[in-house]
Every structure is written in structure tokens, then in C-alpha cells.
N, CA, C and O atoms as a MOPAC input file, in Angstrom:
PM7 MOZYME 1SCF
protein

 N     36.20300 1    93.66900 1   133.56900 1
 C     36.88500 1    94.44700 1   132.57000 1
 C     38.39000 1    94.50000 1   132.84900 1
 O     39.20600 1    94.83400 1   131.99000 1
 N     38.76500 1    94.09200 1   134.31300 1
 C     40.28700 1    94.32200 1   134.71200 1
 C     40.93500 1    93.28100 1   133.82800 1
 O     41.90500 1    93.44600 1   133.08900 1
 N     40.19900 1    92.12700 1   134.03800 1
 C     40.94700 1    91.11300 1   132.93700 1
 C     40.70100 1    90.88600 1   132.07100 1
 O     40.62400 1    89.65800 1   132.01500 1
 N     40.42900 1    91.41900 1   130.96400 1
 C     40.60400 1    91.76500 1   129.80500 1
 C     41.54600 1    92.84300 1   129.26700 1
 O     42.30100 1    92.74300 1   128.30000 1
 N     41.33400 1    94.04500 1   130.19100 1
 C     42.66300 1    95.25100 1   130.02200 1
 C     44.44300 1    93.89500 1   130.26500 1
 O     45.47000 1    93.73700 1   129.60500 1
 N     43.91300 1    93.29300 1   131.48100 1
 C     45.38100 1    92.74200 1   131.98500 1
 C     45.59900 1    92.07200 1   130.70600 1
 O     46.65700 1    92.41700 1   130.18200 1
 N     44.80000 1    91.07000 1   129.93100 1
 C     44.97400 1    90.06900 1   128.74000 1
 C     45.82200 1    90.80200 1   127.82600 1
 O     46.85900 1    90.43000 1   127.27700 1
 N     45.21800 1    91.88900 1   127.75400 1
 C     45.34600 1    92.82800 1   126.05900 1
 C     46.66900 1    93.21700 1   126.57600 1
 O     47.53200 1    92.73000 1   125.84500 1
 N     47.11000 1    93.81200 1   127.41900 1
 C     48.44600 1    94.26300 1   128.14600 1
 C     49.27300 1    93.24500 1   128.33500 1
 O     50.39100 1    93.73900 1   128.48200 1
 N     49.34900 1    91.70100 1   128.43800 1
 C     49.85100 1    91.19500 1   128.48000 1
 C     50.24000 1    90.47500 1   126.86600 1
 O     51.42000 1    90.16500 1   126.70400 1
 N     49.53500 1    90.29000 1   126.02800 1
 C     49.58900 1    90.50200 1   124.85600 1
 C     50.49500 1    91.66100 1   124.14000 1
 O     50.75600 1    91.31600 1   122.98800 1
 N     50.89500 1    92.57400 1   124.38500 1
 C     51.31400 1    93.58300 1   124.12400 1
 C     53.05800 1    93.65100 1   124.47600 1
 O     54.13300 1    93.89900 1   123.93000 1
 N     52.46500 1    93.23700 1   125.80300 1
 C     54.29600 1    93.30100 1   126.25200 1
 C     54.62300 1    91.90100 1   125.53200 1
 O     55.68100 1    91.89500 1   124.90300 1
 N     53.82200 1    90.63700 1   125.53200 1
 C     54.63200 1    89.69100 1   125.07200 1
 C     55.11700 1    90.42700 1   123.68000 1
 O     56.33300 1    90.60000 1   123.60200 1
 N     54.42900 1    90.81900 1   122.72500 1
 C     54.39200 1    91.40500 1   121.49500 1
 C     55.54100 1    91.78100 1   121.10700 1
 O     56.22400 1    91.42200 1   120.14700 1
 N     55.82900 1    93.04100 1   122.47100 1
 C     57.02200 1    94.11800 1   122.46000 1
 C     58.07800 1    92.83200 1   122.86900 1
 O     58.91000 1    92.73500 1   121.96700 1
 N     58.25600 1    92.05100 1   123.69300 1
 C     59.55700 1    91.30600 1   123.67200 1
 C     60.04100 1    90.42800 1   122.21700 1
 O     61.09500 1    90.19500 1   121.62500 1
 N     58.59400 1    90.11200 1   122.05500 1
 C     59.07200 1    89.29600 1   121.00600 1
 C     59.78500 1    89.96100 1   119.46800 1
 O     60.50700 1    89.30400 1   118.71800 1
 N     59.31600 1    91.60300 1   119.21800 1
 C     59.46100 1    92.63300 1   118.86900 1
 C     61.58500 1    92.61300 1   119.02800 1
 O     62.48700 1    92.39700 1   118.21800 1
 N     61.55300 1    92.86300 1   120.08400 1
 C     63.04400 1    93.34100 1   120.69700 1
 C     64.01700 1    91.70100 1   120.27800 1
 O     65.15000 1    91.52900 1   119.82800 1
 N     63.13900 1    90.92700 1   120.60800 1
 C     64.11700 1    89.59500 1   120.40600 1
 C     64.56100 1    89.38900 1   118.99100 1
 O     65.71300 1    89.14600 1   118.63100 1
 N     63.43600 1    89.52600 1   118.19000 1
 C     63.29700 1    89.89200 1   116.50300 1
 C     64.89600 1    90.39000 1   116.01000 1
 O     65.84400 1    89.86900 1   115.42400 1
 N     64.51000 1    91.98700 1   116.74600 1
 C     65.56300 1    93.05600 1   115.88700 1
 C     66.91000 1    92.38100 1   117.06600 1
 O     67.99100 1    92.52700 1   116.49500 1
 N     67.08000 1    91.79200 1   118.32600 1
 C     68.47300 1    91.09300 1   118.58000 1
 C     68.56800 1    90.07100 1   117.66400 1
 O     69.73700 1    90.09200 1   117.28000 1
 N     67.90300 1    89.08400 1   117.03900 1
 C     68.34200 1    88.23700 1   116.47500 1
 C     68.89800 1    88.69000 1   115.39300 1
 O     69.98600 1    88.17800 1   115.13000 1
 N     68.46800 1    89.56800 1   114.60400 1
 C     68.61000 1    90.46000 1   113.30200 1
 C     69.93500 1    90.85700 1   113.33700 1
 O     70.84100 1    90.67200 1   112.52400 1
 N     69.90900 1    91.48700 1   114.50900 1
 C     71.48400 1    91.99000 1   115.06800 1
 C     72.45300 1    91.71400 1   114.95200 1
 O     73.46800 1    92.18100 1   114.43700 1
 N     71.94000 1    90.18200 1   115.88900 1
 C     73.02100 1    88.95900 1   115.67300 1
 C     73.62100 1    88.46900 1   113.74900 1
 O     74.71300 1    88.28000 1   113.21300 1
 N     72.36700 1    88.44900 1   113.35900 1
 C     72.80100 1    87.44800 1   111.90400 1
 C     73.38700 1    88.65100 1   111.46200 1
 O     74.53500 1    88.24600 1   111.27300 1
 N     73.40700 1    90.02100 1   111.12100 1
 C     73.76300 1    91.14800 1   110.28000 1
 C     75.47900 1    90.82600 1   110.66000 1
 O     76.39500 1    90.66500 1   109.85500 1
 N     75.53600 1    90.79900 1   112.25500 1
 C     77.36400 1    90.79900 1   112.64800 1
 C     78.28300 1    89.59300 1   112.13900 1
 O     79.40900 1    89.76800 1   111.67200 1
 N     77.51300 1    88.03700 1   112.32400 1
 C     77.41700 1    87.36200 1   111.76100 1
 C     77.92700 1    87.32900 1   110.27800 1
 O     79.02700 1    86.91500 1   109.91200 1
 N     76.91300 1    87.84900 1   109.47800 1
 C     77.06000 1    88.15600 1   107.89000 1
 C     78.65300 1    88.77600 1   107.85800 1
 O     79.61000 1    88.10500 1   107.47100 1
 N     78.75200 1    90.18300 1   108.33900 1
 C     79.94400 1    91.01200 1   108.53900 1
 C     81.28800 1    90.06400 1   108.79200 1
 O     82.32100 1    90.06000 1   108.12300 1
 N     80.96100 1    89.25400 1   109.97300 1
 C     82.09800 1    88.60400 1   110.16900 1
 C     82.97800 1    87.30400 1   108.79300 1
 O     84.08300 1    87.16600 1   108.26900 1
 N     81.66100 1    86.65300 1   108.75900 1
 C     81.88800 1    85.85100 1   107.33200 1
 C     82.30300 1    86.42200 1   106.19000 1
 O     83.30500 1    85.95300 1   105.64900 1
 N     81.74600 1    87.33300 1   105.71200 1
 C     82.23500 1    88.41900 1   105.11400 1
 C     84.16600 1    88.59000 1   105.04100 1
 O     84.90800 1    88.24300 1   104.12200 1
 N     84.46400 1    89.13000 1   106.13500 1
 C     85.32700 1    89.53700 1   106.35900 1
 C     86.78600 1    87.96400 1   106.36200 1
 O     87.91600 1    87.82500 1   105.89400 1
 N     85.93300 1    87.21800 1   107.08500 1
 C     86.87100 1    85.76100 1   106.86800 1
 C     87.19100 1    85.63200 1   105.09600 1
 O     88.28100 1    85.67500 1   104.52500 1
 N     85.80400 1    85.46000 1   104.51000 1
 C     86.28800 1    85.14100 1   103.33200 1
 C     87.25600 1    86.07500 1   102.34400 1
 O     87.88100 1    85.70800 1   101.35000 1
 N     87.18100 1    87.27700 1   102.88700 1
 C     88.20600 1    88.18700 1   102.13200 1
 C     89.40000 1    88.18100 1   102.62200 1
 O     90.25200 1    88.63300 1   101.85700 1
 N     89.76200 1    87.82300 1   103.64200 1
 C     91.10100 1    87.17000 1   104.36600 1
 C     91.56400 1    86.01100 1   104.17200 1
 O     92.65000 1    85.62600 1   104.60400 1
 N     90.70900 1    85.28500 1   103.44100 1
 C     91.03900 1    83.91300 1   103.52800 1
 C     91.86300 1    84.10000 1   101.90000 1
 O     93.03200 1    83.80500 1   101.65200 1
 N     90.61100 1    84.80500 1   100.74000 1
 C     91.43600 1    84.89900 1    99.51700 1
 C     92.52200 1    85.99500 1    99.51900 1
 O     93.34200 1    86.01500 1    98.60000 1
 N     92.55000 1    86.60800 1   100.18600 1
 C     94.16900 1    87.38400 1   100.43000 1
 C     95.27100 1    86.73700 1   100.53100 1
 O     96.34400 1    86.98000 1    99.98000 1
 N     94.89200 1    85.58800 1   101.51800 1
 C     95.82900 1    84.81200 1   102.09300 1
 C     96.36400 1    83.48400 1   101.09800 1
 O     97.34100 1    82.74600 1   101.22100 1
 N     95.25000 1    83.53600 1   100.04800 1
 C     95.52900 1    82.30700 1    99.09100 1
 C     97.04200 1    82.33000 1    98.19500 1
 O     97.78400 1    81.35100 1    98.27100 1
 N     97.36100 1    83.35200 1    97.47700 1
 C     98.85800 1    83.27200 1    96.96400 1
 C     99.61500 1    83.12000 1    97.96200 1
 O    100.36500 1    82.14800 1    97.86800 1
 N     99.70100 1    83.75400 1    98.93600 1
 C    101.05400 1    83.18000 1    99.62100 1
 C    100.66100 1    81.54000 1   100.04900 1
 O    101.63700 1    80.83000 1    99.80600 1
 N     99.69500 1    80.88000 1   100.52200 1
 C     99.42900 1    79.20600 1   100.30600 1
 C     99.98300 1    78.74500 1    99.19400 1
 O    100.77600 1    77.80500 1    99.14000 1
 N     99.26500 1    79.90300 1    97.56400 1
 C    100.23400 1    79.08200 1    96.88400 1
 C    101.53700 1    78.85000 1    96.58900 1
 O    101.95100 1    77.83300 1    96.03300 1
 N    102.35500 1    79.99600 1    97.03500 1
 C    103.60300 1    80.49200 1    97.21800 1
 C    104.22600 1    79.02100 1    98.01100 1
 O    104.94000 1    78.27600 1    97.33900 1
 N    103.97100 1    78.73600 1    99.18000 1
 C    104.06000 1    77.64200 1   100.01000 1
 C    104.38300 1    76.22700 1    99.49200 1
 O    105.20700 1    75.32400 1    99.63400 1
 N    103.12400 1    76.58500 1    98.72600 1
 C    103.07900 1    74.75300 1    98.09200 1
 C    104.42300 1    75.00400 1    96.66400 1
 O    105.24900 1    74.14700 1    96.35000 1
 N    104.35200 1    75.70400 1    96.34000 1
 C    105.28800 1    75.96100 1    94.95100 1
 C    106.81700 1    76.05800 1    95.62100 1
 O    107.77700 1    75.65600 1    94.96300 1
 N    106.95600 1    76.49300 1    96.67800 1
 C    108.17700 1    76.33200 1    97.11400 1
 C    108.48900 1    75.10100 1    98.21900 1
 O    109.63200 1    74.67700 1    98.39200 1
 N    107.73900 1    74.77100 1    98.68200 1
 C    107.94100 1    73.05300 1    99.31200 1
 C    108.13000 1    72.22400 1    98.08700 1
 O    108.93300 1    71.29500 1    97.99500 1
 N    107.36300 1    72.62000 1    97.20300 1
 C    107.46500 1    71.30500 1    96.19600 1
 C    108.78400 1    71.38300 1    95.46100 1
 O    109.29000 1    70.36600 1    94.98800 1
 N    109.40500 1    72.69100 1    95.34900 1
 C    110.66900 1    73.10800 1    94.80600 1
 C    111.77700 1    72.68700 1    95.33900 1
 O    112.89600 1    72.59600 1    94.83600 1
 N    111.35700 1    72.40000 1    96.52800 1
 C    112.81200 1    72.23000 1    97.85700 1
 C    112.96800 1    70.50500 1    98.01500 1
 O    113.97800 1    69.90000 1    98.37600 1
 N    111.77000 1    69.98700 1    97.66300 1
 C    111.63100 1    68.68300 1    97.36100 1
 C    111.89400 1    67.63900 1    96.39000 1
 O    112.13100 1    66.43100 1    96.39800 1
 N    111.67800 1    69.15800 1    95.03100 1
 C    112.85400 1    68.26500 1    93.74700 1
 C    113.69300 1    68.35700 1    93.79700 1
 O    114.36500 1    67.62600 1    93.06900 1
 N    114.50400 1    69.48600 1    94.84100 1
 C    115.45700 1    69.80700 1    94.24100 1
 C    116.79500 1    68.81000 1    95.49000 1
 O    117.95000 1    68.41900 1    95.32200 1
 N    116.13100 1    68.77000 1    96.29000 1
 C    116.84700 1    67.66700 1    97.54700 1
 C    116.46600 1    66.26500 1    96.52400 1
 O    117.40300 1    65.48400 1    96.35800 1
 N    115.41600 1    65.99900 1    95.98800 1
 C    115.58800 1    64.57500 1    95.26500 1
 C    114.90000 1    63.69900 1    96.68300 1
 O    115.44200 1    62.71100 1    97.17900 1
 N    113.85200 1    64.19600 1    97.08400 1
 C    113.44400 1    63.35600 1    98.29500 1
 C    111.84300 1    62.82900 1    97.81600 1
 O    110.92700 1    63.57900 1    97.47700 1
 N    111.81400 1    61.85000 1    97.86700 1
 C    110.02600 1    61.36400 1    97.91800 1
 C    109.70000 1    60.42800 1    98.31300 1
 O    109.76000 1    59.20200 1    98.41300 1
 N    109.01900 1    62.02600 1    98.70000 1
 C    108.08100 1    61.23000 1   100.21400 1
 C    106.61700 1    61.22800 1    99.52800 1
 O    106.12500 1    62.12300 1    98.84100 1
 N    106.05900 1    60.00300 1    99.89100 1
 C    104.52600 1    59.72800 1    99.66800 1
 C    103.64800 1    60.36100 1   100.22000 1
 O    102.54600 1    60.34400 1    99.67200 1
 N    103.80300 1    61.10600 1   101.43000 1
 C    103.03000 1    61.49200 1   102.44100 1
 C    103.13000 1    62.85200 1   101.98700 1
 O    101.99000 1    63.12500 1   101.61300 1
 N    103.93100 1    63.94400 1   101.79800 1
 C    103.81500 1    64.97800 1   101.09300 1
 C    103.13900 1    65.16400 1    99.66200 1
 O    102.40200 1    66.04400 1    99.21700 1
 N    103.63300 1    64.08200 1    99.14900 1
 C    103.00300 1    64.23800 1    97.47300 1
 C    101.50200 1    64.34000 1    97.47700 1
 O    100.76500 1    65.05400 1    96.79800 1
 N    101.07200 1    62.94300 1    98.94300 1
 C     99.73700 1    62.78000 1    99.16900 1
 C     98.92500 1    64.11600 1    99.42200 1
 O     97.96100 1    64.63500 1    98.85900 1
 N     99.82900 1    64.50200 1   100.65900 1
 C     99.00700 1    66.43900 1   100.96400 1
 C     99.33300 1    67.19400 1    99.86800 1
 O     98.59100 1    68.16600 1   100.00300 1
 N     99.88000 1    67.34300 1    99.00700 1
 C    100.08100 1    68.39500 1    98.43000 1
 C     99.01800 1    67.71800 1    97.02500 1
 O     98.64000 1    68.55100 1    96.20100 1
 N     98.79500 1    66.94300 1    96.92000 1
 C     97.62100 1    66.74000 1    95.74500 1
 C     96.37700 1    67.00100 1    96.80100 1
 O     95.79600 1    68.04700 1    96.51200 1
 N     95.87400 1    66.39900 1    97.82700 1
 C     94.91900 1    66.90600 1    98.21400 1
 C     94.56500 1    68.61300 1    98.12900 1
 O     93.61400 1    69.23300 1    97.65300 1
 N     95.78400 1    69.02000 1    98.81100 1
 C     95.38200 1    70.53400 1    98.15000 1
 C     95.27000 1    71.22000 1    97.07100 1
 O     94.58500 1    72.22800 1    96.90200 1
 N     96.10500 1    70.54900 1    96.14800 1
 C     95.46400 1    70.59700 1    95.11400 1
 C     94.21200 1    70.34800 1    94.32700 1
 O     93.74300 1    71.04500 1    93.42700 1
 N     93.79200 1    69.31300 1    94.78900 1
 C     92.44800 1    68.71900 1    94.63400 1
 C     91.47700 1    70.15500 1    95.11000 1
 O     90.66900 1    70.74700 1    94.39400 1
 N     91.78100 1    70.41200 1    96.26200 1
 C     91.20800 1    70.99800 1    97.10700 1
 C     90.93500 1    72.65600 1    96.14600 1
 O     89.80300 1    73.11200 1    95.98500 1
 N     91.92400 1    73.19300 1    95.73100 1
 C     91.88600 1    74.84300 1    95.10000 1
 C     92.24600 1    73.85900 1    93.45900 1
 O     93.28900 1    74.01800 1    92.82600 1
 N     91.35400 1    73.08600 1    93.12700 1
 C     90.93100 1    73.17400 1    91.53600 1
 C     89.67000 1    72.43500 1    91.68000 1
 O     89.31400 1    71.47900 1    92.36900 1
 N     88.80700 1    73.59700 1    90.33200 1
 C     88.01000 1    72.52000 1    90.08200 1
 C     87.44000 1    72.34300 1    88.61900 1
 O     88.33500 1    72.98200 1    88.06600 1
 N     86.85800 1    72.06600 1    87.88400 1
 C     86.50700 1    71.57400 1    86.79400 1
 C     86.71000 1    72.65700 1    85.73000 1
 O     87.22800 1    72.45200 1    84.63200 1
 N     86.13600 1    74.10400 1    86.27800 1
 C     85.92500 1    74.78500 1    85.25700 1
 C     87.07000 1    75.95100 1    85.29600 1
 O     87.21000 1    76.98200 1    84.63800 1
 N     87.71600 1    75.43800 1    86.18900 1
 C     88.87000 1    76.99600 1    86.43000 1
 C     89.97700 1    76.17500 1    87.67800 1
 O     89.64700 1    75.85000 1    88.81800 1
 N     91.46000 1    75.97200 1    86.96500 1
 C     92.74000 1    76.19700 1    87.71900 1
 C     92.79700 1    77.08100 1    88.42100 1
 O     93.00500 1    78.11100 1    87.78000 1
 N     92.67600 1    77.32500 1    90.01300 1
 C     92.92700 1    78.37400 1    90.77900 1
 C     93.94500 1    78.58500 1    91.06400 1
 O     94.32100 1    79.71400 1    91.38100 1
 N     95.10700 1    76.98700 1    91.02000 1
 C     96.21200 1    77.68000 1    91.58200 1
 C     97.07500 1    78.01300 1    90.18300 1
 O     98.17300 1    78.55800 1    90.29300 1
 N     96.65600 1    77.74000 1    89.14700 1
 C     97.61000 1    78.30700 1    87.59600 1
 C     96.96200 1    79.62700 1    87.56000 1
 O     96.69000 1    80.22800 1    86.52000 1
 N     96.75800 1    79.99200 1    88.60400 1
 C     96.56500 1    81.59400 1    88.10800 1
 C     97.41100 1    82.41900 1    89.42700 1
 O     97.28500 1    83.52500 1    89.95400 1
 N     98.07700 1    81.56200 1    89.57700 1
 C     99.06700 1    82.22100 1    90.85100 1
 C    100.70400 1    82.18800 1    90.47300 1
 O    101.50700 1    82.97400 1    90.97700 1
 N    101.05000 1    81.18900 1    89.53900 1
 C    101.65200 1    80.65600 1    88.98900 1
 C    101.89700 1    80.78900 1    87.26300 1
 O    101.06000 1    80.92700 1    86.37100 1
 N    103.72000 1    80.66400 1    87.17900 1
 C    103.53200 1    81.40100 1    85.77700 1
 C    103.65000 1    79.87900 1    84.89100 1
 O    103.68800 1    78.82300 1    85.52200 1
 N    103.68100 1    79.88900 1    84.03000 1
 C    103.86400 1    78.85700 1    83.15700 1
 C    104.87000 1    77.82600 1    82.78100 1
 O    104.79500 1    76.70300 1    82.28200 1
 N    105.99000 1    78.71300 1    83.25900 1
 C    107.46500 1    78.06400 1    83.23900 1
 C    107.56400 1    77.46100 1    84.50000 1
 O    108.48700 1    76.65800 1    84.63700 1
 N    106.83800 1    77.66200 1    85.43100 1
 C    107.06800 1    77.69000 1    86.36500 1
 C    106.83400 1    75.55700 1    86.86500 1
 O    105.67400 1    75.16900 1    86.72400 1
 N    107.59000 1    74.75500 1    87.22700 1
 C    107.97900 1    73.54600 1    87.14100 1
 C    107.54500 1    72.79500 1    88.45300 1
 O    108.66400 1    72.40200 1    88.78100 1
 N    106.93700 1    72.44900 1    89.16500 1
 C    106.94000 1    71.63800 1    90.35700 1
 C    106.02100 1    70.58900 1    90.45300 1
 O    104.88000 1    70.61500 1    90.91600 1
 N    106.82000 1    69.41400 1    89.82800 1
 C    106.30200 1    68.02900 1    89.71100 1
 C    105.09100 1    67.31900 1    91.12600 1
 O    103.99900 1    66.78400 1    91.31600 1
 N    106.01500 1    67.70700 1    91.62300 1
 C    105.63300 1    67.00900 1    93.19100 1
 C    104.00500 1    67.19700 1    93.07400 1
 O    103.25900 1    66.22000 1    93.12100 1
 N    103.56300 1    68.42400 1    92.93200 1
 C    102.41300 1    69.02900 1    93.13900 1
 C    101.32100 1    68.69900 1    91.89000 1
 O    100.13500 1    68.94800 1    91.67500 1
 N    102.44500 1    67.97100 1    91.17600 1
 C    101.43500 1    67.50900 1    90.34400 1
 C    102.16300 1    66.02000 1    90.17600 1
 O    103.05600 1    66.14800 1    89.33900 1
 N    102.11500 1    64.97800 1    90.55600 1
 C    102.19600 1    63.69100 1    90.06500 1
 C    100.98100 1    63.24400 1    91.31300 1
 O    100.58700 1    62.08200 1    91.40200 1

């Protein structure tokens, strides 16, 4: 009968660890979640002044009369990058009059 009590008891504690490992993993993904969370609301905070960036490099670039391939190249990738089919992200940072070739040829 001892080993059967020991079985069932050992069953039990495995149970309870696996129990405790459960709610740490849980733990883990919830802080996880929080943290991602928190990136992505920092990240779109941080998006007008990016676009601020690109609108004024590209400004400083017509206006010196310099072209460079290698800028035009990054600055369409990022562009590429914050548009997509169904919505201009960065014309909503940006007013209408507002002119910077670079960023778009």
C-alpha cells in the first residue's frame, strides 16, 4: 500500500509543479503581451516626428539641388514601407501644400 500512496503523491506533486509552471508561463506571456503593447504605442507616437524627418531631409535636399540615388532609394523604401494600398499613412502627417519630390520620385 506504501507504493501506491508514494505513486498517487508523486502524481500530485508532479501535478502541483506542472500547475506552478502553467501560471509562470502565463506570467511570462501576460508581461510579454504588456511589453508589446507598450512598444507599439511608442513606436506610433514616435511616427510623426519620422515623418517630420523624412519631410525635412527631403526639403534640405531640394533645396541644396543634390541627388543622390542612395537617399531617394531609402527614402522610397520608407515610404514603401508606411503606405499601403488602402490608406496613405504618411499624407496624414502631412499637409497638402506641402512639396517634397525626393520622397516621392
Amino acid at each position: 500500500m506504501s507504493k501506491t500512496m508514494s505513486k498517487k503523491q508523486n502524481r500530485k506533486n508532479r501535478k502541483e509543479d506542472l500547475k506552478k509552471r502553467i501560471e509562470e508561463l502565463e506570467e511570462i506571456i501576460r508581461y510579454n503581451e504588456a511589453m508589446l503593447e507598450e512598444i507599439y504605442e511608442t513606436q506610433e507616437s514616435m511616427f510623426p516626428i519620422f515623418a517630420d524627418l523624412v519631410k525635412l531631409i527631403s526639403r534640405l535636399y531640394k533645396e541644396m539641388k543634390i541627388e543622390d540615388e542612395e537617399l531617394k532609394g531609402c527614402i522610397n523604401r520608407l515610404k514603401e514601407t508606411f503606405m499601403d494600398e488602402n490608406e496613405n499613412i504618411l499624407r496624414k502627417y502631412f499637409k497638402d501644400d506641402d512639396d517634397f519630390t525626393i520622397a516621392y520620385t
